[in-house]
N, C-alpha and C positions, 0 to 999 in steps of 0.2 A: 494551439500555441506551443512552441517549443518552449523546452528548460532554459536555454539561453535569454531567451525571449524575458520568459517570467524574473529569472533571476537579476537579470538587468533591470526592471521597472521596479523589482523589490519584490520579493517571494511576500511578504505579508502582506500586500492589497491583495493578493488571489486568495488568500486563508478564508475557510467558510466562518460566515458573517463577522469579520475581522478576527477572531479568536486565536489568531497562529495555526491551527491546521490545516493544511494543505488535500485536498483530495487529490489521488494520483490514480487512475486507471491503471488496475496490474494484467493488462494483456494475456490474451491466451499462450500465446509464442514470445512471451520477454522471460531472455534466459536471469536466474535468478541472481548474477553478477551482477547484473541490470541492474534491478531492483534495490539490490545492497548500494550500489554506487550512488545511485538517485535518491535514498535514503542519507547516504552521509552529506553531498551536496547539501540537501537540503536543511540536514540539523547544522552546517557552516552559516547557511541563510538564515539560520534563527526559527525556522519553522518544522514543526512537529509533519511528521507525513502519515496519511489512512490510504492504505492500499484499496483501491473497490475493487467488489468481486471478486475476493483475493481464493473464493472458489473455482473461479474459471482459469486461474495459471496453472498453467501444468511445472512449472518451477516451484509453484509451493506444493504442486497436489504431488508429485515424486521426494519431495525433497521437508519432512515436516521439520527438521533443524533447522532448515532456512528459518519458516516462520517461526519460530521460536528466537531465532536469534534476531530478525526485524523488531521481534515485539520486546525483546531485550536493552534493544537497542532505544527504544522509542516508537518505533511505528507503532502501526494501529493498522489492525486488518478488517474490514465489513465482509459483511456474508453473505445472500439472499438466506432469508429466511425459509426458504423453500428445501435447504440445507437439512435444517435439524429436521424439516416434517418428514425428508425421507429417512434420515437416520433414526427417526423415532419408528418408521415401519420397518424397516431391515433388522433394526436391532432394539424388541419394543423393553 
């Protein structure tokens, strides 16, 4: 579904289980302009944004001010879990 798509029918029927959060897949290859842009859009629509997988962007994995400033701002970033277990072996 595209942003236009959702935004037109109302960003808060897609919110997980109505609550205003929006889940938003953060792409390997979405440069992190992207991301900010899609983030303000979306607090216009009244709805909170969670970036998934926000491990697999290489916009946030170069750039940690980005995600600092998304979660600043409101977003919300998921992880795999699978994240900390490696960081707890690399760096016990």
């Amino acid at each position: 579904m595209r942003r236009s798509d959702v935004l037109a029918a109302g960003a808060a029927r897609f919110t997980l289980g109505g609550g205003g959060t929006l889940l938003v897949e953060a792409a390997t290859d979405v440069p992190g302009a992207v991301l900010e842009h899609c983030l303000r859009r979306l607090e216009h629509a009244g709805v909170r944004t969670l970036f998934a997988h926000a491990e697999r962007s290489r916009a946030l994995a170069h750039d940690d001010g980005l995600a600092r400033d998304l979660v600043a701002r409101g977003g919300r970033l998921q992880i795999d879990l699978f994240v900390f277990v490696l960081a707890d072996v690399a760096d016990p």
